[in-house]
SEROGU-99195 format. One line per 8 residues: number of its first residue (from 0); their letters; for each residue x, y, z of N, C-alpha, C. Coordinates in steps of 0.02 Angstrom, whole numbers, m for minus. Example, Ala and Ser with C-alpha at 12.3 -4.5 7.8 and 13.67 -1.06 7.14 Angstrom:
# SEROGU-99195
0> as> 660/m284/390/615/m225/390/660/m165/390 | 642/m112/354/684/m53/357/645/2/394
# end
This chain:
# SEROGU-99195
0> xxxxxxxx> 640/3432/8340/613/3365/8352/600/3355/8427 | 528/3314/8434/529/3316/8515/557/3266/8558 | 592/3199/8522/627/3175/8555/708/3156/8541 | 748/3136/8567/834/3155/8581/860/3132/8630 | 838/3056/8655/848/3040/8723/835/2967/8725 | 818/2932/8673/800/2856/8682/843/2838/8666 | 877/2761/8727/954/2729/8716/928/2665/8711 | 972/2627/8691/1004/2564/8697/1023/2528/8766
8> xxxxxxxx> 1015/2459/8762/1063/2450/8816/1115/2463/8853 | 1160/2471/8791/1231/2483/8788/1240/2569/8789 | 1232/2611/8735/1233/2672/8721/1163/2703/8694 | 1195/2773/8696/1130/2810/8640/1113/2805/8600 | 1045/2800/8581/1031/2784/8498/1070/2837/8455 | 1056/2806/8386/1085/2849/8325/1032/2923/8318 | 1038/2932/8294/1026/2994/8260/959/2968/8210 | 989/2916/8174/947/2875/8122/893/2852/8159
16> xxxxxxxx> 914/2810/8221/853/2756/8272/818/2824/8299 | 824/2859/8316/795/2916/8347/731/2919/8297 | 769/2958/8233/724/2972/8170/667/2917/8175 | 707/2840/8156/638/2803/8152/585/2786/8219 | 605/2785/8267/575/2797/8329/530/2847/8349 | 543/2902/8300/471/2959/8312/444/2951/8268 | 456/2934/8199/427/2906/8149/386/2859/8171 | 401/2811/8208/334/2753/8238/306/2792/8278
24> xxxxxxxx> 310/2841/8340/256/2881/8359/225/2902/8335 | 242/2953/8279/193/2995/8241/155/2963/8203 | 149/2882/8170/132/2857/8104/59/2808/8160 | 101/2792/8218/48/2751/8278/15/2763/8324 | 45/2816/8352/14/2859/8406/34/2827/8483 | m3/2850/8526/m9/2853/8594/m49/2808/8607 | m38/2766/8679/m100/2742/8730/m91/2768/8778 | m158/2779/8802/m148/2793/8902/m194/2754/8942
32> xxxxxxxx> m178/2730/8958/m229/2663/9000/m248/2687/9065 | m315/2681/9084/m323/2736/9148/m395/2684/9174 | m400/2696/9266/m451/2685/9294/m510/2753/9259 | m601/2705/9254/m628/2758/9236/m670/2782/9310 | m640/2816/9348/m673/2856/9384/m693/2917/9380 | m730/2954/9428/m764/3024/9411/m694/3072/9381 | m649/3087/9399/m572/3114/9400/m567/3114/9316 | m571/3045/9279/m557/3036/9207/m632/3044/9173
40> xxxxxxxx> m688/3021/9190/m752/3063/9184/m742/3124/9162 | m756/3169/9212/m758/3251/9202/m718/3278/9174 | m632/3236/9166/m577/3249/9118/m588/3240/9060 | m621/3182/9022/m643/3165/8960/m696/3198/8946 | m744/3225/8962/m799/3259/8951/m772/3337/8937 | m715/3337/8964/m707/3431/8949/m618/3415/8895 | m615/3357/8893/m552/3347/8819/m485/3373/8862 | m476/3351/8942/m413/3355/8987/m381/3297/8985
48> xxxxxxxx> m319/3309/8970/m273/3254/9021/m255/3273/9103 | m248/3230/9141/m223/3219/9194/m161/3196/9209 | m104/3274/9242/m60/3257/9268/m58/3234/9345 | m24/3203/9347/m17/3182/9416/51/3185/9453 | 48/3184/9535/135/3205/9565/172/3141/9558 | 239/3149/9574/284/3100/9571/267/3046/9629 | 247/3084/9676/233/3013/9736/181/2965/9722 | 144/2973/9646/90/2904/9656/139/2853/9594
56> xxxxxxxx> 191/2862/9579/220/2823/9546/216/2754/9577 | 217/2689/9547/209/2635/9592/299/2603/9596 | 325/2637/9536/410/2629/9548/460/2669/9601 | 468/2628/9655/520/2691/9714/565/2729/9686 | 598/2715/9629/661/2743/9613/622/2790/9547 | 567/2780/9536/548/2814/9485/570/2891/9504 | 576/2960/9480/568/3002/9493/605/3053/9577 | 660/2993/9579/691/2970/9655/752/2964/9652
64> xxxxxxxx> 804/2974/9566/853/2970/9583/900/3000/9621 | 965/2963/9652/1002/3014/9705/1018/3084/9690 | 1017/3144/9704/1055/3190/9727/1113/3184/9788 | 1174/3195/9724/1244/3199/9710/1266/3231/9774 | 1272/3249/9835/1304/3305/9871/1354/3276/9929 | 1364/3215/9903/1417/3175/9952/1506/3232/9957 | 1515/3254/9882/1572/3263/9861/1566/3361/9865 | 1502/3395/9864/1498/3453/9855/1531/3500/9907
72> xxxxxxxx> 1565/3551/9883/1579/3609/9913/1566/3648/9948 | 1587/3693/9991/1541/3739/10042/1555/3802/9969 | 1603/3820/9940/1591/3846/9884/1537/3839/9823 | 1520/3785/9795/1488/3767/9769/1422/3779/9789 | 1416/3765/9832/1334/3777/9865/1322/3843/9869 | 1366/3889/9885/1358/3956/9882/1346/3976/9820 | 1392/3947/9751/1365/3975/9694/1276/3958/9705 | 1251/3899/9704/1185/3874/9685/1147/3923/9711
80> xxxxxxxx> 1160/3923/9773/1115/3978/9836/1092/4040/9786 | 1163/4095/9768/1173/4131/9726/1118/4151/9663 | 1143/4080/9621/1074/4092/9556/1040/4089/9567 | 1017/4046/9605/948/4014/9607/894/4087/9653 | 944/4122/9680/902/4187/9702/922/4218/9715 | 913/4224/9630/966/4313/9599/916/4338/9593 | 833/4330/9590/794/4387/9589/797/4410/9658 | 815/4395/9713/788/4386/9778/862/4442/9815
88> xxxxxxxx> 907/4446/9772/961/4489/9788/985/4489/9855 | 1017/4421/9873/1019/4406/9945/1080/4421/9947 | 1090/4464/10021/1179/4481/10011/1220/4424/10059 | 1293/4450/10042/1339/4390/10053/1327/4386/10115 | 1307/4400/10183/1312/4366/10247/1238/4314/10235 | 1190/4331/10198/1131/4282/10228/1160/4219/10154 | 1169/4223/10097/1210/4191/10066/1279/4140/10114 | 1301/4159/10139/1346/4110/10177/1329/4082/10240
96> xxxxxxxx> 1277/4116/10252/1242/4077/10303/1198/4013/10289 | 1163/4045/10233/1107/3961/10198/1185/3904/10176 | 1222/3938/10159/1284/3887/10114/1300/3844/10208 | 1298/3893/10231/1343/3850/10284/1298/3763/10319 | 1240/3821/10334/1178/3774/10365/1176/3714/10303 | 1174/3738/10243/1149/3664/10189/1211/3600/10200 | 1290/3651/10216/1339/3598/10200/1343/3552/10266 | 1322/3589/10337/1302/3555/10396/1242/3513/10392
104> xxxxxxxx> 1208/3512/10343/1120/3473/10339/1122/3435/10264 | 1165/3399/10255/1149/3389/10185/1074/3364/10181 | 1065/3328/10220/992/3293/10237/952/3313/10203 | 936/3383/10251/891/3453/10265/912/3497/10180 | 962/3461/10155/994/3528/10075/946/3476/10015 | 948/3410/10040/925/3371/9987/846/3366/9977 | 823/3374/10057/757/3373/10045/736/3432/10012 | 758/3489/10036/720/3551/9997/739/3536/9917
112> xxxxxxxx> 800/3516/9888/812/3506/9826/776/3469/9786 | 739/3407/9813/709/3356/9787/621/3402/9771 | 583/3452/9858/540/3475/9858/530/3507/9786 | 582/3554/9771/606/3593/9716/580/3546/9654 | 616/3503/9654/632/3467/9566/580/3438/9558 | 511/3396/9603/428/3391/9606/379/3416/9614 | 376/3449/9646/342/3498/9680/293/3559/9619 | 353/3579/9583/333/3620/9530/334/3573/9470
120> xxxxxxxx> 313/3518/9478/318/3479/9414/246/3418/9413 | 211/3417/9344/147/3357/9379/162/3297/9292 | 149/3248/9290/152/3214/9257/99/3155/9234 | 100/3153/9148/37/3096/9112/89/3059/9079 | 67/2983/9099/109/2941/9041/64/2908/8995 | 114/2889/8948/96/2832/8904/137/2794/8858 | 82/2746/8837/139/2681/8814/126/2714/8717 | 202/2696/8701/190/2688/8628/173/2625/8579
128> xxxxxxxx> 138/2650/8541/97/2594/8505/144/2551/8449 | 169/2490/8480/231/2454/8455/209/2411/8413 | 145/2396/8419/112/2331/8377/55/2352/8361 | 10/2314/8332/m55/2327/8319/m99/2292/8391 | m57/2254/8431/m85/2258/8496/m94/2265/8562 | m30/2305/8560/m25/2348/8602/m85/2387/8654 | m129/2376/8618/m169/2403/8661/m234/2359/8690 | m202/2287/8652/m243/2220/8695/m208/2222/8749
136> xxxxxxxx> m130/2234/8760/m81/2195/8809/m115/2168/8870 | m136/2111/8920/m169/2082/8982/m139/2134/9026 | m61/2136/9017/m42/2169/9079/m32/2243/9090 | m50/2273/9032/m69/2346/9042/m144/2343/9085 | m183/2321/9032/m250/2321/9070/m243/2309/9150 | m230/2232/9177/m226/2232/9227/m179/2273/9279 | m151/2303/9261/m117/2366/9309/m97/2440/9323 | m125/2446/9257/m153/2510/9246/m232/2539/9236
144> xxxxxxxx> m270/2505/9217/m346/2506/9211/m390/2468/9247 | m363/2474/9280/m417/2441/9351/m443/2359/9341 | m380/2330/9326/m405/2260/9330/m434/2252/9246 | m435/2276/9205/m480/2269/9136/m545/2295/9159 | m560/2343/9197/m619/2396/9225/m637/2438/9190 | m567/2488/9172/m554/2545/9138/m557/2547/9075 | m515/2613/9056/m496/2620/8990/m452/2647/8967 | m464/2625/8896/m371/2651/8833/m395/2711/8812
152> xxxxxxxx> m369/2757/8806/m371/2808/8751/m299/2801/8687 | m326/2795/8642/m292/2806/8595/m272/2863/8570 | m220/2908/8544/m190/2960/8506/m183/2946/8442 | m179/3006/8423/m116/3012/8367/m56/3030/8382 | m23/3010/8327/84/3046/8355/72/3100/8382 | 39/3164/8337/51/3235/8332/55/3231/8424 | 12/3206/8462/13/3245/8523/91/3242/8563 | 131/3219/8528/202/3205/8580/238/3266/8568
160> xxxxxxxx> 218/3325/8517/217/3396/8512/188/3437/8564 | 199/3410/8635/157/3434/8685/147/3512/8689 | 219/3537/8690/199/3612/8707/181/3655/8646 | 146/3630/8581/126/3652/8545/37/3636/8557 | 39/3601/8611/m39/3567/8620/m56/3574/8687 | m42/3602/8733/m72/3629/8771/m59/3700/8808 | m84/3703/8870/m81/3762/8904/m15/3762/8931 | 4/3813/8968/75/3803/8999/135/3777/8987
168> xxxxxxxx> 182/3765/9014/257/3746/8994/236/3668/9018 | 235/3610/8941/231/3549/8948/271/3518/8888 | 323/3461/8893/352/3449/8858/356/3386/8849 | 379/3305/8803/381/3246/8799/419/3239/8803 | 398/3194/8854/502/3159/8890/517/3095/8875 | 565/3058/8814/528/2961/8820/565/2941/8873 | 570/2888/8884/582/2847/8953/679/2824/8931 | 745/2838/8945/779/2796/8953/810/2745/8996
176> xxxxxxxx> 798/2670/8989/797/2624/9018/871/2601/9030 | 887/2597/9103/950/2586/9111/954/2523/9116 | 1012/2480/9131/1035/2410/9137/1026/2408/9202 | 984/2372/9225/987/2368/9320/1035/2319/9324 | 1089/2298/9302/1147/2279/9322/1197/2336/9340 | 1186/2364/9292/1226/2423/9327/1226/2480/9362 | 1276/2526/9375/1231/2588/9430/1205/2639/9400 | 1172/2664/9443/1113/2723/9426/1178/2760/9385
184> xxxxxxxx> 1160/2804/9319/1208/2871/9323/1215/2902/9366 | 1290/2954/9370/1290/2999/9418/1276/3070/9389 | 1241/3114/9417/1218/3180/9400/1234/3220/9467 | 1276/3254/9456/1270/3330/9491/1213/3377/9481 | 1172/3394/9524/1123/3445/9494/1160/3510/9513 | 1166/3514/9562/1205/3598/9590/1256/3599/9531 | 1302/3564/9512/1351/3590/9468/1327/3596/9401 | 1285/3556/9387/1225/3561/9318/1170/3637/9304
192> xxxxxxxx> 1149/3643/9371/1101/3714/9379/1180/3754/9359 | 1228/3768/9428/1282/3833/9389/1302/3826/9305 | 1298/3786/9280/1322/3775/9224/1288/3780/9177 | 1241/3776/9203/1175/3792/9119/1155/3872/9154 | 1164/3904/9194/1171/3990/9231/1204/3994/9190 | 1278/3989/9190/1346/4000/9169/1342/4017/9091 | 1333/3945/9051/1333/3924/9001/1285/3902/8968 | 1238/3892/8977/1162/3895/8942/1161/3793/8930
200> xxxxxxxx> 1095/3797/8925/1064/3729/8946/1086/3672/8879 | 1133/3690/8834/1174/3652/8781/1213/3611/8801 | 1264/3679/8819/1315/3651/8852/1320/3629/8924 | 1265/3642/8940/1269/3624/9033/1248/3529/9021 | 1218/3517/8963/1195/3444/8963/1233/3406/8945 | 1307/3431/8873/1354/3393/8854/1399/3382/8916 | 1409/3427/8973/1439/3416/9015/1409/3381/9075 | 1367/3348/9057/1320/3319/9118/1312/3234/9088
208> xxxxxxxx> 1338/3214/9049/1306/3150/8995/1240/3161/8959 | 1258/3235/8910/1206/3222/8883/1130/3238/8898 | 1129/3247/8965/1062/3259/9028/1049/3306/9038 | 1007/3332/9024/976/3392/9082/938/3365/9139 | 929/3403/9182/903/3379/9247/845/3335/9246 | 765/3378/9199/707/3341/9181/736/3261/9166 | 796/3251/9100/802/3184/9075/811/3139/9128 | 862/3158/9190/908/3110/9252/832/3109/9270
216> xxxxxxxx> 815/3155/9307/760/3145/9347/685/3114/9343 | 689/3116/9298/613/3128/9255/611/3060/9199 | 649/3055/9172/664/3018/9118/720/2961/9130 | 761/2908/9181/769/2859/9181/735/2814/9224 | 727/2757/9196/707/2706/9232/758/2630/9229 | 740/2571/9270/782/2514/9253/744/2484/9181 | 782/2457/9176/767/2414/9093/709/2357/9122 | 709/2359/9206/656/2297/9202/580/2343/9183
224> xxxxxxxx> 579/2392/9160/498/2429/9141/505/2458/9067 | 573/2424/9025/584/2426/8957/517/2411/8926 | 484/2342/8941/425/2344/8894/359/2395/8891 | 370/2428/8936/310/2488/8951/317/2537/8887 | 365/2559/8867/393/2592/8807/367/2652/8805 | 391/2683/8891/340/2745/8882/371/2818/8860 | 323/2856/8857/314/2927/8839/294/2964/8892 | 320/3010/8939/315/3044/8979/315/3133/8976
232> xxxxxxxx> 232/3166/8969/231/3218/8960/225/3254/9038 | 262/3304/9013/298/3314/9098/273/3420/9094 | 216/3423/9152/177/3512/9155/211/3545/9207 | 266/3605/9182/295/3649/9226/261/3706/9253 | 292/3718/9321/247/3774/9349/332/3826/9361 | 328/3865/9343/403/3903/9347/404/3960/9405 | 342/3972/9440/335/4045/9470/303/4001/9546 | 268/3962/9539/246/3933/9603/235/3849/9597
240> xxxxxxxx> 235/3819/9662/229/3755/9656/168/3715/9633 | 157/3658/9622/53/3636/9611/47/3613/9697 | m33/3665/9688/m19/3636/9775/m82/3592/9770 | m84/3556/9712/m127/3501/9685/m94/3441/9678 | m105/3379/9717/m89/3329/9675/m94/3287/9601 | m175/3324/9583/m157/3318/9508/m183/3411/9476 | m156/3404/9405/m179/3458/9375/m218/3448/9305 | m262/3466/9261/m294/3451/9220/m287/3485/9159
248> xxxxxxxx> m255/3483/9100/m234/3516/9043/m277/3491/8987 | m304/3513/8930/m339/3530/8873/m303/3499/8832 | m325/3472/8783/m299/3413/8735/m363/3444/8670 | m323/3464/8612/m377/3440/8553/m419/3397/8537 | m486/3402/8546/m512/3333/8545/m499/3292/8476 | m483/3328/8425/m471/3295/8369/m384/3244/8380 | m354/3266/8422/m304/3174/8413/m333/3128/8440 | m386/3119/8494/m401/3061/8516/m452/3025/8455
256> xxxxxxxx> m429/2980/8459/m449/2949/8383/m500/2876/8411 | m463/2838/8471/m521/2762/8499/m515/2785/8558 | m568/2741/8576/m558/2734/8676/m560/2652/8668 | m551/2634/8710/m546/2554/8713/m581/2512/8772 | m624/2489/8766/m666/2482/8851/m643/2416/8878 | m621/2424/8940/m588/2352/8973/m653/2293/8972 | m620/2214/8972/m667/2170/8953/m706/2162/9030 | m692/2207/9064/m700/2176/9144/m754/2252/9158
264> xxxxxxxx> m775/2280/9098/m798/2356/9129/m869/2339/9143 | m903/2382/9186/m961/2363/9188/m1005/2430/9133 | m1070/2383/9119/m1104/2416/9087/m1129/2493/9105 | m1115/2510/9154/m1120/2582/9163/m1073/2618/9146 | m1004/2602/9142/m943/2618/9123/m940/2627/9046 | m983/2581/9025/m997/2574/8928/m1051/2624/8918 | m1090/2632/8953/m1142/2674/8945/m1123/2746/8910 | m1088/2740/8973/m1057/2839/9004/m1004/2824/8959
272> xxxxxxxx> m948/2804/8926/m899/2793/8872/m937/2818/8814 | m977/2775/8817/m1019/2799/8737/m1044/2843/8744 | m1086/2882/8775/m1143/2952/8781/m1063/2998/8770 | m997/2987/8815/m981/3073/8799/m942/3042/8732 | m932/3001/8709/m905/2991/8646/m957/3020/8579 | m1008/3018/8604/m1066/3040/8572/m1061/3131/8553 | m1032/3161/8607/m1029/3236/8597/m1007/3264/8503 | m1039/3302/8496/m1009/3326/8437/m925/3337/8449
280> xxxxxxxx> m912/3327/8480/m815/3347/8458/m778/3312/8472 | m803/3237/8498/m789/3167/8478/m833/3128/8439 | m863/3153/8378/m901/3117/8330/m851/3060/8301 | m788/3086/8291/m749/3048/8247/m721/3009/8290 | m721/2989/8345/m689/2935/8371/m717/2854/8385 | m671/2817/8379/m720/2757/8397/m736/2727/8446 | m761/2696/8452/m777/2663/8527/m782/2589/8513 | m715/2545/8553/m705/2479/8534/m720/2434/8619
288> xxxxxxxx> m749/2405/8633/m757/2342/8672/m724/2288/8674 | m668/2280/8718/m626/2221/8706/m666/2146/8770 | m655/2089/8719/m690/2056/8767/m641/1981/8774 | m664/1952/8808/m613/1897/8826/m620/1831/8759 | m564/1816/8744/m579/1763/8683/m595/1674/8711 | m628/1637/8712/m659/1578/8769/m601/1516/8748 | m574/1540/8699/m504/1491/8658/m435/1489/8669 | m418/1573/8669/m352/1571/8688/m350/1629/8732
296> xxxxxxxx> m290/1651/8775/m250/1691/8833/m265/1750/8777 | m325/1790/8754/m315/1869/8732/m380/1883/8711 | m358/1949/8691/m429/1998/8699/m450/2013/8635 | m534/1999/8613/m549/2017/8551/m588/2098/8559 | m612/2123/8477/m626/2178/8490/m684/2163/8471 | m747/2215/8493/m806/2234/8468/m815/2304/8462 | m826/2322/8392/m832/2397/8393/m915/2425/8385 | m913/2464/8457/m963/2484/8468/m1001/2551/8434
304> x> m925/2594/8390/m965/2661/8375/m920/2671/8333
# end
């Protein structure tokens, strides 16, 4: 199952809430609400998503939580040093030398650690489809789609099967929303990396709360971005870093099922929506026009294709 990670206020979901929780993914699908510039253009025309780095997040703490090394070891750090470049077969004097310099620099230990845990990592979100209007919401549009400029793409569930659906090592991460009353979790990563070395990435997570690094890092937020209800597909690079701020991955054109055109788009934006919706390998999708209702605070539809 691809997800194992959505909580509660209080605790972790059941086992059961889990079940029905991908069950509403798979039965509703995906949104991704996006500015339509050339970037999502030439992406939609060749059936890409767009990952993007952790620094255009508009949340500071998004993707920012602390690394732990207040309490760490000059031992400890030597193990990390160790695994982490065991292909690199570094012997014990240059090994106790990086240990020494990191435990004198935590600074200088955290930044390279943080470089590490982004760097080789690019990211696409989206909201899950909770209602049937979900994908009217005002305030998605306005802050994710350029003011009601842009546009929705709609899914199906199947795509939260990421690494069965694209290129490379890509996986679905959902969002767990913490209580911003209370404090961030604490995660050790150095003692988390030796421990999933040690003991393999099972047991390195029961001993971590449950977490692997991607979840702490990657996967909490405060509960004040609970209503976003997102899905975070997260593209690994394991051998070198992206020395791209974004990267562009292949999507079946058969899950994208609507696009949704903001009520604020201009007619060239509808134009070019419709012509590549037009391609034979989006025949089957629709093309809906949301427009402003002159009665009440929401958005009606017009379906254009």
């Amino acid at each position: 199952m691809p997800f194992r990670c959505f909580v509660t206020l209080k605790q972790k979901m059941t086992e059961r809430e889990l079940d029905l929780r991908e069950q509403e993914v798979l039965e509703k699908g995906l949104l991704q609400f996006r500015t339509f510039d050339d970037h999502v253009r030439n992406a939609l025309i060749n059936n890409e998503l767009i990952f993007g780095a952790a620094k255009n997040f508009n949340d500071p703490f998004d993707c920012n939580l602390p690394i732990d090394l207040d309490n760490v070891s000059i031992d400890l750090i030597k193990d990390y040093i160790e695994i982490e470049n065991i292909k690199y077969a570094l012997s014990e004097v240059e090994i106790n030398k990086r240990a020494k310099d990191y435990f004198d620099n935590k600074a200088k230990f955290e930044k390279e650690i943080r470089n590490v845990i982004n760097n080789y990592r690019r990211f696409s979100c989206f909201q899950i489809v909770t209602t049937n209007k979900t994908h009217k919401d005002i305030f998605f549009w306005a802050n994710y789609a350029d003011k009601h400029k842009g546009i929705c793409l709609k899914f199906n569930g199947k795509i939260i099967d990421a690494k069965n659906h694209f290129e490379g090592i890509v996986r679905s991460l959902p969002i767990e929303y913490i209580n911003c009353l209370k404090k961030i979790p604490e995660f050790n990563y150095l003692k988390y990396r030796i421990e999933k070395f040690k003991l393999g990435y099972d047991r390195a997570k029961e001993l971590n709360g449950n977490r692997g690094a991607s979840e702490y890092f990657f996967g909490i937020k405060s509960t004040k971005w609970k209503y976003e209800n997102e899905v975070r597909f997260v593209s690994e690079s394991l051998s070198m870093p992206f020395l791209e701020p974004y990267v562009k991955l292949k999507f079946n054109p058969s899950m994208l099922e609507k696009v949704y055109i903001g009520c604020n788009a201009s007619l060239s934006t509808v134009n070019e929506v419709f012509k590549i919706m037009h391609l034979p390998k989006f025949s089957h999708v629709e093309v809906i026009k949301l427009v402003r209702d002159n009665k009440r605070f929401k958005l009606l539809e017009e379906k254009l294709k």
